[in-house]
ZAFI-552200 format. One line per field, with one value per residue (C-alpha): residue number from 1; x, y, z. Coordinates in nm, 3 decimals. Example, Ala and Ser with C-alpha at 12.3 -4.5 7.8 and 13.67 -1.06 7.14 Angstrom:
<rs>
num: 1|2
X: 1.230|1.367
Y: -0.450|-0.106
Z: 0.780|0.714
</rs>
This chain:
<rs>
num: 1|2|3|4|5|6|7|8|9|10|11|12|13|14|15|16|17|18|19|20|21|22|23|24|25|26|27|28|29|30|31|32|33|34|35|36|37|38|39|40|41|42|43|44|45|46|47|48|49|50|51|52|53|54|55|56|57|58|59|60|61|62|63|64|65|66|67|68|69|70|71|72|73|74|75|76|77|78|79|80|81|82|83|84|85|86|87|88|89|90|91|92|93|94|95|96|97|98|99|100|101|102|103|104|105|106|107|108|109|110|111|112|113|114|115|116|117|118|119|120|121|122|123|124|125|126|127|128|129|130|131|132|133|134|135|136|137|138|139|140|141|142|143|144|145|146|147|148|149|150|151|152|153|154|155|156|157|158|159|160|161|162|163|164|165|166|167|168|169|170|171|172|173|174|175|176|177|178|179|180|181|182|183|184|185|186|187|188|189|190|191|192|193|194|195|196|197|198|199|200|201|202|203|204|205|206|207|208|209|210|211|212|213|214|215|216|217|218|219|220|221|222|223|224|225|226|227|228|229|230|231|232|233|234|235|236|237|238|239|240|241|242|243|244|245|246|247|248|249|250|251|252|253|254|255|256|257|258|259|260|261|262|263|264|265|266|267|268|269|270|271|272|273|274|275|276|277|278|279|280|281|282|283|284|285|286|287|288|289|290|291|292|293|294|295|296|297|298|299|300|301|302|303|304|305|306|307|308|309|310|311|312|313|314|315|316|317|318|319|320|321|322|323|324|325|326|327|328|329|330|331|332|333|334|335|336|337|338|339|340|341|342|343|344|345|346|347|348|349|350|351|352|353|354|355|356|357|358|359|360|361|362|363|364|365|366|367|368|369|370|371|372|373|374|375|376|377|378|379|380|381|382|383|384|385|386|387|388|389|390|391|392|393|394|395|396|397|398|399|400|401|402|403|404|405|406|407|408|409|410|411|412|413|414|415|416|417|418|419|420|421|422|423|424|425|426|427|428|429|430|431|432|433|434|435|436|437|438|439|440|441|442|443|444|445|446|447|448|449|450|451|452|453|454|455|456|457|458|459|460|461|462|463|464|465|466|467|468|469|470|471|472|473|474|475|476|477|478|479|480|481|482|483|484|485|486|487|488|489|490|491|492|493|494|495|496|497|498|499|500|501|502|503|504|505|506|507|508|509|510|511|512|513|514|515|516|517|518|519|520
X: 0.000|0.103|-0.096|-0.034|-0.215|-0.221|-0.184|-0.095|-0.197|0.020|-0.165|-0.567|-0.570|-0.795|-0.599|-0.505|-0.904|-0.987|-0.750|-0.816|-1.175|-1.137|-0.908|-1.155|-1.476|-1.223|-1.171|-0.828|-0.737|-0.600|-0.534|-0.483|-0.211|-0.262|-0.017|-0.294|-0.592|-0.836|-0.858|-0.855|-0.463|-0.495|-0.880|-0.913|-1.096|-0.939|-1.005|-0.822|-0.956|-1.324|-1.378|-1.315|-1.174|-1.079|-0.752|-0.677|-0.953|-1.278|-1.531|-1.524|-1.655|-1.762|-2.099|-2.385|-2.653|-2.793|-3.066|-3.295|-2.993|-2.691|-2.547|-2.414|-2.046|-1.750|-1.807|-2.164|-2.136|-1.856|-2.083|-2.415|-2.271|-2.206|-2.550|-2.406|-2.444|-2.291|-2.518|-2.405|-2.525|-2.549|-2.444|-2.553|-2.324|-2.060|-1.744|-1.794|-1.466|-1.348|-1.112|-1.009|-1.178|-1.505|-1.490|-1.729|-1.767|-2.032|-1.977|-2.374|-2.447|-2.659|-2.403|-2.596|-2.646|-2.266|-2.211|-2.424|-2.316|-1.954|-2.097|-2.253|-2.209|-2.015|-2.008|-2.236|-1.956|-1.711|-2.024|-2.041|-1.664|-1.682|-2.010|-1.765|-1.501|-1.756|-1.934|-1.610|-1.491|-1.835|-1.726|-1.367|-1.504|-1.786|-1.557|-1.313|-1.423|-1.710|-1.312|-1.241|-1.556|-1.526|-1.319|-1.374|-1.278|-0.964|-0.679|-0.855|-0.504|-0.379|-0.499|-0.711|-0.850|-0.969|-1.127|-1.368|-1.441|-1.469|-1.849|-1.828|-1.540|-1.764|-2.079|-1.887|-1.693|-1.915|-1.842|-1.501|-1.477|-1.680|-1.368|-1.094|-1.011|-1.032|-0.822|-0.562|-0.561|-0.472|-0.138|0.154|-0.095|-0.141|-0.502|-0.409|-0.309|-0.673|-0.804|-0.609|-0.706|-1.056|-1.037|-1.107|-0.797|-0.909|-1.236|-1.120|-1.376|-1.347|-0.917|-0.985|-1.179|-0.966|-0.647|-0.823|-0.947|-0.613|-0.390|-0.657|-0.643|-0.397|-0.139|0.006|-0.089|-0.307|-0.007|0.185|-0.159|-0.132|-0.456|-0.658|-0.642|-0.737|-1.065|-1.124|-1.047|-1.218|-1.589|-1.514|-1.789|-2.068|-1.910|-2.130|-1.917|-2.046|-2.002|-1.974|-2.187|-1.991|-1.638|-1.496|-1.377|-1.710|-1.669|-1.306|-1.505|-1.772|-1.525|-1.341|-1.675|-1.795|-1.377|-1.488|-1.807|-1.664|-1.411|-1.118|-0.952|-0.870|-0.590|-0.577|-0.309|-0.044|0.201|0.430|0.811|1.025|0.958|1.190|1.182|1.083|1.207|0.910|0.951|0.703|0.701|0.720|0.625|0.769|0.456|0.485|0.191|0.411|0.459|0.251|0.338|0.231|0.269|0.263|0.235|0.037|0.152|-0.005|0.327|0.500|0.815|1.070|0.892|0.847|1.183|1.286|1.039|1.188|1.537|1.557|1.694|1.474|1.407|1.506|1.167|1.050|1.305|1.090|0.801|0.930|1.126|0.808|0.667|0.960|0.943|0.561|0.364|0.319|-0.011|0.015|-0.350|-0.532|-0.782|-1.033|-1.351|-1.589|-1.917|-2.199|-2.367|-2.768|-2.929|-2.636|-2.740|-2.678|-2.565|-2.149|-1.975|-1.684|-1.475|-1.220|-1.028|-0.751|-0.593|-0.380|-0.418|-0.077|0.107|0.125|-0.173|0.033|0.206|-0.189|-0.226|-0.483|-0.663|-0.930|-1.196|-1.406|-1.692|-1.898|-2.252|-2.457|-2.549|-2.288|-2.196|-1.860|-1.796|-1.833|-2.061|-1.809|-1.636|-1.945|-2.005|-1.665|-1.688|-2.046|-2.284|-2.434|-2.411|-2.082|-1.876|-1.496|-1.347|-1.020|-0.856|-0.547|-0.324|0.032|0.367|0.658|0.841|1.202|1.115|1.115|1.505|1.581|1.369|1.096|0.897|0.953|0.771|0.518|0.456|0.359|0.189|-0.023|-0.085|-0.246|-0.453|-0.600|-0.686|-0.817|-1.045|-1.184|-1.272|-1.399|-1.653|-1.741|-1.943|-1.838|-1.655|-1.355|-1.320|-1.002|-0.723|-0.457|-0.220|-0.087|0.241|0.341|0.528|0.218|0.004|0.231|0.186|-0.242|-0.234|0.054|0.201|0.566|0.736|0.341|0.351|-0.017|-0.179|-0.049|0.214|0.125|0.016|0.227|0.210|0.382|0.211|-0.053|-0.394|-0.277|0.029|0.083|-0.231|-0.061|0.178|0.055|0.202|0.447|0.726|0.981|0.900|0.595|0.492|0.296|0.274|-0.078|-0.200|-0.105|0.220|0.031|-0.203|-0.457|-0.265|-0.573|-0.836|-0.923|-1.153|-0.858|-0.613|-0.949|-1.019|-0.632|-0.640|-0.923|-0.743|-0.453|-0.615|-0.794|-0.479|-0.330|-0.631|-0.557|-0.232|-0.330|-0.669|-0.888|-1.257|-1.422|-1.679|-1.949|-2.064|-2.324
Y: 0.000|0.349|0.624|0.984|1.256|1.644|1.521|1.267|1.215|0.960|0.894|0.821|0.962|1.192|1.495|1.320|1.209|1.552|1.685|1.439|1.518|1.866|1.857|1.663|1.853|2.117|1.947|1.831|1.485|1.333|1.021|0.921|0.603|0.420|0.167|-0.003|-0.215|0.034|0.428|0.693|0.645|0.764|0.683|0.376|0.049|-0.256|-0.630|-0.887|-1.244|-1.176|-0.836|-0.485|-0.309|0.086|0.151|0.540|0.816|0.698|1.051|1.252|1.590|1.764|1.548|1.791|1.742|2.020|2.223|2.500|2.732|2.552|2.404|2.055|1.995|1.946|1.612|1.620|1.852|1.706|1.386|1.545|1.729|1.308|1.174|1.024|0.968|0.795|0.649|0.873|0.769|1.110|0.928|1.113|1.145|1.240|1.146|1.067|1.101|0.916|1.006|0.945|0.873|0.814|1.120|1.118|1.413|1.392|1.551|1.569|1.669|1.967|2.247|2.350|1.973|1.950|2.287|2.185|1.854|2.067|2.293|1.990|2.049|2.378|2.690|2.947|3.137|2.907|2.742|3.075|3.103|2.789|2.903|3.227|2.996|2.796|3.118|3.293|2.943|2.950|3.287|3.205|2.892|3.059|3.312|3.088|2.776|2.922|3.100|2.749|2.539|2.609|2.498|2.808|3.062|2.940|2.922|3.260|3.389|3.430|3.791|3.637|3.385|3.718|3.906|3.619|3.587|3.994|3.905|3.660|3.883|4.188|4.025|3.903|4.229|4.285|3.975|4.019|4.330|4.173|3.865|4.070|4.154|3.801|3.651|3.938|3.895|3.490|3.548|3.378|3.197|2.830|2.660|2.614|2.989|3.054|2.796|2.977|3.306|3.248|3.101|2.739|2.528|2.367|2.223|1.895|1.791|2.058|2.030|1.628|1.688|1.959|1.772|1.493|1.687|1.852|1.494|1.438|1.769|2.021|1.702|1.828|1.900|2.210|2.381|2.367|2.426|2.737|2.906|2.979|2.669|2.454|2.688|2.602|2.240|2.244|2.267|1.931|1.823|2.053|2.059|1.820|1.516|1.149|0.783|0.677|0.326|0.023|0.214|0.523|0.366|0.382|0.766|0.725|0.474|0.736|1.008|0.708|0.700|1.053|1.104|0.841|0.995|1.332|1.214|1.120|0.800|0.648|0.356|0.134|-0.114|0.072|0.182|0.454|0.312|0.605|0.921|1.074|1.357|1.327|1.498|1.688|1.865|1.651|1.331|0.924|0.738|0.406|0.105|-0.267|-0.215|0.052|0.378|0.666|1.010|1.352|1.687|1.787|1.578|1.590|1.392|1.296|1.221|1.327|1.572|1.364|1.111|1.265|1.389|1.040|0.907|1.195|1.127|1.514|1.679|1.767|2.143|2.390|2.531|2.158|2.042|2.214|2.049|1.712|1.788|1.852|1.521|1.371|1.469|1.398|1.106|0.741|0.546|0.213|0.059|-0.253|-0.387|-0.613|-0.790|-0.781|-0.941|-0.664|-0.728|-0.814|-0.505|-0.242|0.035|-0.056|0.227|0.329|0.487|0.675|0.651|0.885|0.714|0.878|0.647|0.889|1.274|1.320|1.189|1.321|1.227|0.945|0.658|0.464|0.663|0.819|0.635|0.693|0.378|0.367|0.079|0.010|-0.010|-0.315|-0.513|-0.302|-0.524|-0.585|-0.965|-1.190|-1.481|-1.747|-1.556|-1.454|-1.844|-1.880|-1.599|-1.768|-1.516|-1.243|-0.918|-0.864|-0.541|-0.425|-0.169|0.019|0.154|0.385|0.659|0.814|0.788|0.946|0.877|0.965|0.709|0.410|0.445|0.278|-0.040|-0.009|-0.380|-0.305|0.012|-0.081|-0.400|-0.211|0.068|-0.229|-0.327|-0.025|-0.023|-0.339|-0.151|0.157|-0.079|-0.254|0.113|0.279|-0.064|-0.205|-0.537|-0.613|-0.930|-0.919|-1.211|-1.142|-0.836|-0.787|-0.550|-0.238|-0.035|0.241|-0.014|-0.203|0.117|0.210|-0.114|-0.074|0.304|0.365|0.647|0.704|0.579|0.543|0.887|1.029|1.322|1.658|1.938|2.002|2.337|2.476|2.835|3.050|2.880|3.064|2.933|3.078|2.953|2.815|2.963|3.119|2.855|2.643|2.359|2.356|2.101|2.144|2.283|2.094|1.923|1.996|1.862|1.833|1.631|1.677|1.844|2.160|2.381|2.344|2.012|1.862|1.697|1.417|1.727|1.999|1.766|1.675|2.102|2.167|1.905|2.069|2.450|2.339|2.158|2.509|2.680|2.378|2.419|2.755|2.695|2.449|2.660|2.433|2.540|2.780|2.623|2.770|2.613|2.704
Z: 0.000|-0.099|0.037|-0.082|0.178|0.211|0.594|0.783|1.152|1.370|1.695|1.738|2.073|2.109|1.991|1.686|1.614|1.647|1.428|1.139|1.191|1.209|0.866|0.699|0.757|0.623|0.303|0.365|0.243|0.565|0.727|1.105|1.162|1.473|1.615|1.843|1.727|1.854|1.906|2.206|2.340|2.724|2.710|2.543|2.611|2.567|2.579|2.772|2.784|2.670|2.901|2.878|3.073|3.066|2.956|3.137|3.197|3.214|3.261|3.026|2.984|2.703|2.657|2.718|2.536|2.364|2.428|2.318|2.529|2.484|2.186|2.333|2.431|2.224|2.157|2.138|1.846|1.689|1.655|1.582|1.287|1.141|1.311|1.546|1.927|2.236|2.463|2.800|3.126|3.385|3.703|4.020|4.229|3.965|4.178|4.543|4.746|5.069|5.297|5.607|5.939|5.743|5.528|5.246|4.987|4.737|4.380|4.315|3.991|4.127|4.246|4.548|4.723|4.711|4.870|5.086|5.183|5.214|5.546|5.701|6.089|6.056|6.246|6.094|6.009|5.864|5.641|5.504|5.402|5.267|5.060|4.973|4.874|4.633|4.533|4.385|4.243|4.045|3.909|3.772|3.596|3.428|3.282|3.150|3.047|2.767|2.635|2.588|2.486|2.115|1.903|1.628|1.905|2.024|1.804|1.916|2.049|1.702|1.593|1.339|1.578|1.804|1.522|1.462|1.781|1.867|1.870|2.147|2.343|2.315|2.450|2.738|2.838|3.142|3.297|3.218|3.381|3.680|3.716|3.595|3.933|4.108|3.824|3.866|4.240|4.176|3.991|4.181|4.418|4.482|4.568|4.901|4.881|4.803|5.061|5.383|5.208|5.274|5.598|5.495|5.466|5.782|5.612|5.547|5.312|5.133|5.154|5.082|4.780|4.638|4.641|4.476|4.223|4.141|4.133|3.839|3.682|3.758|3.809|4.125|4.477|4.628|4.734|4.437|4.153|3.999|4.148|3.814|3.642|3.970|4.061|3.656|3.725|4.004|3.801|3.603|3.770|3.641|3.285|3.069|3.252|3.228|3.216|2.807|2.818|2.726|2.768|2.693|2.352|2.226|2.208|2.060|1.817|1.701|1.642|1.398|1.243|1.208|1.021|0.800|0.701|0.692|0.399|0.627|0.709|1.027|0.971|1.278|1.380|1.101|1.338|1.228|1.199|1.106|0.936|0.714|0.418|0.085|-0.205|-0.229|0.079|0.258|0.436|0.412|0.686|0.670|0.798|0.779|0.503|0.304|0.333|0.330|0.155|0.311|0.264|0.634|0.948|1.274|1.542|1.880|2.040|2.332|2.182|2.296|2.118|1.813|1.765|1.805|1.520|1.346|1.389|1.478|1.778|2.011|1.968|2.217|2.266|2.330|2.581|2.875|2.779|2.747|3.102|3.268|3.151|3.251|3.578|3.614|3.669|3.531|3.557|3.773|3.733|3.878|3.641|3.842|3.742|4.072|4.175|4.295|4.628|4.637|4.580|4.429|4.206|3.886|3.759|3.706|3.986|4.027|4.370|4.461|4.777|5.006|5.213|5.398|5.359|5.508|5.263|4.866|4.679|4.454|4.523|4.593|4.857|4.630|4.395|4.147|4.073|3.811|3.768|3.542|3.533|3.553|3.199|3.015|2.774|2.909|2.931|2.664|2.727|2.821|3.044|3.210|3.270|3.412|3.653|3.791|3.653|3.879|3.844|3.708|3.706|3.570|3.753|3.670|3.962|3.884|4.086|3.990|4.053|3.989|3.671|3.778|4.112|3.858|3.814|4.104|4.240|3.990|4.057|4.441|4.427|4.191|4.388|4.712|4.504|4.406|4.727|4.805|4.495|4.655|4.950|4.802|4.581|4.932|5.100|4.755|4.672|5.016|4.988|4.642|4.539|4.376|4.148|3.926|3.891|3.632|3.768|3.523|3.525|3.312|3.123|3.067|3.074|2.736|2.576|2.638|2.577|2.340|2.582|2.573|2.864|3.028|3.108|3.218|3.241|3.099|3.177|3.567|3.636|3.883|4.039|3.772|3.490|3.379|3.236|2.914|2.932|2.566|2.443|2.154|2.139|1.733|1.828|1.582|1.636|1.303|0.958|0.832|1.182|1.402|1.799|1.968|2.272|2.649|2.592|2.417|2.577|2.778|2.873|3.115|3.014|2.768|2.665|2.669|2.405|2.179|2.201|2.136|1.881|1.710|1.731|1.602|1.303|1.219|1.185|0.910|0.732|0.693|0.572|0.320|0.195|0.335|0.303|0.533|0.742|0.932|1.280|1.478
</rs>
C-alpha cells in the first residue's frame, strides 16, 4: 500500500481524532495512523480475555446534550454534525470522594447539594466562608471555560483567531470586567493559597476533595496548583461530565466513524516506523503495510517522542516540555472484574479514595476507581459463565507515581503501590466481590495506551504557569509538523487535548486553503 495525503496524523488519541476530523470537515485529504488495534490512546478500552476493561480516563466531559440554550459539548457537536451519538449515562453522584476517618464528599451533579453537603455540621460562620469559597470558584469557571468550549474561538489567540471571535469577546466584556479583578488577584498563588485566604484550609472535606481533584487535573498537589487553572479544574464536575456506556472507547469509536463519514480515514493497527523527508519537501512514513506520503504531518506524540520518530533533535523550545513530563507522573493501574452485592445500584460509579491525607496524593495513597454499570456489555458470554454469573462489574482503579522514582527499584515500588490499589479498591466498593485483577504499570500502561514511557496526564500546572500559558503557542514542532495532545495547551483533560487538537487543526487548514466552514 502506498498512500499519498495532504496530511498525515500519527496517533488516534484523542488529539489526533480531532485533528483528522477537524481537517476533513475542512476538506483536507487526511489520514490518522494508529499503532494499536483500537482508538482513544490515554482513554481507550481494551479487551483482555473476553472483558473490557478501561484503559486510562474513564469521565469525560464535554458530553452535554444540547438544548434550546446551549449548543451541546464538544463532543456532542462534533458527533451530531455526522448523526451520530454515544449512549451517555449522567451518574448522580458524579465522583464521590473518601477520605479518612469516614470522610465522604459527594460531587452531586446539582451544584448546590454539594455545597451543601460541604458545610454539614459547621459553624455558621465558617459554612459561610466555605459558601464564599464555592461562590467565587463559580465565578472564575464561568468566565473561562465558555473562552475554551469552542473549538472556532480558540486558536482565538492568534490575531485572526480574536477578530472572529470579537463578537463573542464583546458580549462578554461585562463579565469580564466583573472577574478581571479576582483573576488578577490569583497570579503567583497556589489553591491552598486561596483555601487559607478564605479562611477554609481547615475544612477537610473541602481540603480532601480539592487535592483529589487537582492529582486528576492540575497534576500536582493544592499547594503547588497554579490558582486559576485549579478553581477552573475544580468545576469538572458541572461541565457536561459522564459515564460513556460500554467504555470510553465507544466515544473514541464514534469520532473514527464521524472522520470516515466526513471524507477522512482512520488507519488502525499501522504503526508509524520512522519518518523521514521526501524529495518533495514533505514526508514518508515508513509502515509494515508501506509507506505513506504527506505533505505535512500531525503527530499525537510526546516531543521527545516525536523527535525520536523523526530522527531530529529535540528542539530547544521543546526540551521544557518534554522535562516537565519527565518529571511527572506514570499510571500504575489494577484492572479487576468484581461481583456486585444483592441489591447495588446498577448504575457506574466513580470513587475517589484517600488512604492517607498526610502523605502526597500518589504513590496509591490516592486512587481513582471507576466501575462500570450493571449489563454493560462488558464480558463476553463465556467468560461470564466462568466468573459464575451475577451481576458482574470491571473496575479500573489507577493513581500516579513518579516517573524519575522508577530508576531505582521499579517492581519493588510498583509491587507495594499495588498493594495499596488493593486496598483503596476494598474502602472505595465495600461489599463487592472481587473475582479477578490484572495488575498495570506504566510499562504495561504504554503497551495498552501507546504512551511514551506510560507517562499520564499533561504538563502540571504549577504556580507560575498561567492558564494561558501556551495559548498562543501552534504547536508547531519542526518545519511541516505539528505537535498536539497533552504536551500543548490546555494540557488537562481528555476534553482539553481533543479542544487543542481541534485548534490546532484550524490553523493547518488555513495553511493548506482548506474550506471555510461555518458552525453554529
Amino acid at each position: 500500500m502506498n498512500d499519498v495525503v495532504d496530511v498525515a496524523v500519527v496517533g488516534a488519541g484523542f488529539g489526533g481524532l480531532s485533528a483528522t476530523l477537524t481537517l476533513a470537515e475542512r476538506g483536507v485529504d487526511v489520514t490518522c495512523l494508529e499503532a494499536l488495534p483500537y482508538a482513544g490512546g490515554c482513554a481507550s478500552t481494551f479487551t483482555r480475555r473476553g472483558v473490557r476493561y478501561e484503559a486510562g480516563a474513564t469521565l469525560f466531559s464535554g458530553l452535554a446534550p444540547a438544548t434550546a440554550t446551549h449548543p451541546g459539548g464538544f463532543f456532542t457537536r462534533a458527533l451530531a454534525r455526522h448523526g451520530l451519538a454515544v449512549d451517555v449515562d449522567w451518574i448522580d453522584p458524579v465522583i464521590e470522594h473518601r477520605g479518612e476517618d469516614g470522610l465522604v464528599v459527594v460531587g452531586h451533579r446539582d451544584r448546590a447539594a454539594f455545597v451543601e453537603g460541604l458545610v454539614v455540621g459547621l459553624s455558621a460562620p465558617k459554612a459561610a466562608s466555605v459558601r464564599r469559597f464555592c461562590a467565587r470558584q463559580q465565578r472564575v469557571a464561568d468566565l473561562l471555560w465558555p473562552i475554551l468550549d469552542d473549538d472556532t474561538r480558540v486558536p482565538a489567540m492568534t490575531a485572526a483567531g480574536i477578530w472572529s471571535a470579537s463578537g463573542f469577546h464583546l458580549g462578554r466584556l461585562g463579565a469580564y470586567a466583573k472577574v478581571a479583578p479576582t483573576v488578577l488577584s490569583l497570579r503567583g498563588k497556589s489553591l491552598l493559597d486561596v483555601l487559607r485566604d478564605d479562611g477554609v484550609d481547615d475544612v477537610m472535606a473541602l481540603r480532601s476533595w480539592c487535592r483529589s481533584l487537582c492529582q486528576i487535573s492540575v497534576q500536582t498537589d493544592i499547594d503547588d496548583a497554579d490558582a486559576v487553572f485549579a478553581l477552573c479544574a475544580l468545576d469538572y464536575v458541572w461541565r457536561g461530565t459522564g459515564h460513556v456506556r460500554g467504555g470510553i472507547g465507544r466515544l473514541a469509536s464514534a469520532l473514527v466513524s464521524a472522520v470516515q463519514h466526513a471524507g477522512g480515514s482512520v488507519q488502525l493497527a499501522r504503526r508509524a516506523r520512522q519518518i523521514r523527508r521526501d524529495d518533495d519537501d514533505g514526508f514518508v512514513i515508513d509502515t509494515a503495510r508501506g509507506p505513506v506520503r504527506a505533505r505535512r504531518l500531525v503527530l499525537n506524540l510526546l516531543p521527545g517522542d516525536a523527535a525520536r520518530l523523526l530522527d531530529v533533535e529535540l528542539p530547544a523550545r521543546w526540551r521544557p516540555r518534554q522535562q516537565d513530563v519527565d518529571d511527572a507522573w506514570g499510571a500504575v493501574m489494577l484492572y479487576a472484574v468484581v461481583r456486585a452485592p444483592p441489591g447495588a445500584d446498577a448504575a457506574a460509579h466513580h470513587v475517589d479514595v484517600m488512604l492517607d491525607a498526610r502523605q502526597l496524593p500518589t504513590d496509591g495513597h490516592h486512587a481513582f476507581i471507576s466501575l462500570s454499570a450493571a449489563d454493560e456489555g462488558r464480558f463476553d458470554d463465556e467468560e461470564a459463565a466462568a466468573f459464575g454469573g451475577g451481576d458482574l462489574r470491571t473496575a479500573t482503579v489507577s493513581t500516579h507515581i513518579a516517573l524519575r522514582a522508577l530508576d531505582h527499584d521499579a517492581a519493588d515500588l510498583v509491587a507495594t503501590v499495588q498493594q495499596r490499589l488493593r486496598a483503596a479498591l476494598e474502602v472505595g466498593l465495600p461489599g463487592f466481590t472481587v473475582l479477578q485483577t490484572m495488575p498495570g504499570s506504566p510499562r504495561t500502561f504504554a503497551r495498552y495506551t501507546g504512551r511514551g514511557g506510560g507517562a499520564v496526564g499533561g504538563v502540571p500546572r504549577r504556580v507560575g504557569r498561567s492558564w494561558l500559558d501556551g495559548a498562543f503557542d501552534d504547536g508547531a514542532f519542526v518545519d511541516g509538523v505539528t505537535i498536539v495532545g497533552d504536551s500543548v495547551f490546555p494540557g488537562q483533560s481528555t476534553l482539553a487535548v481533543a479542544m487543542g487538537g481541534a485548534r490546532a487543526a484550524h490553523r493547518l487548514a488555513d495553511a493548506l486553503g482548506g474550506v471555510r466552514i461555518t458552525r453554529p
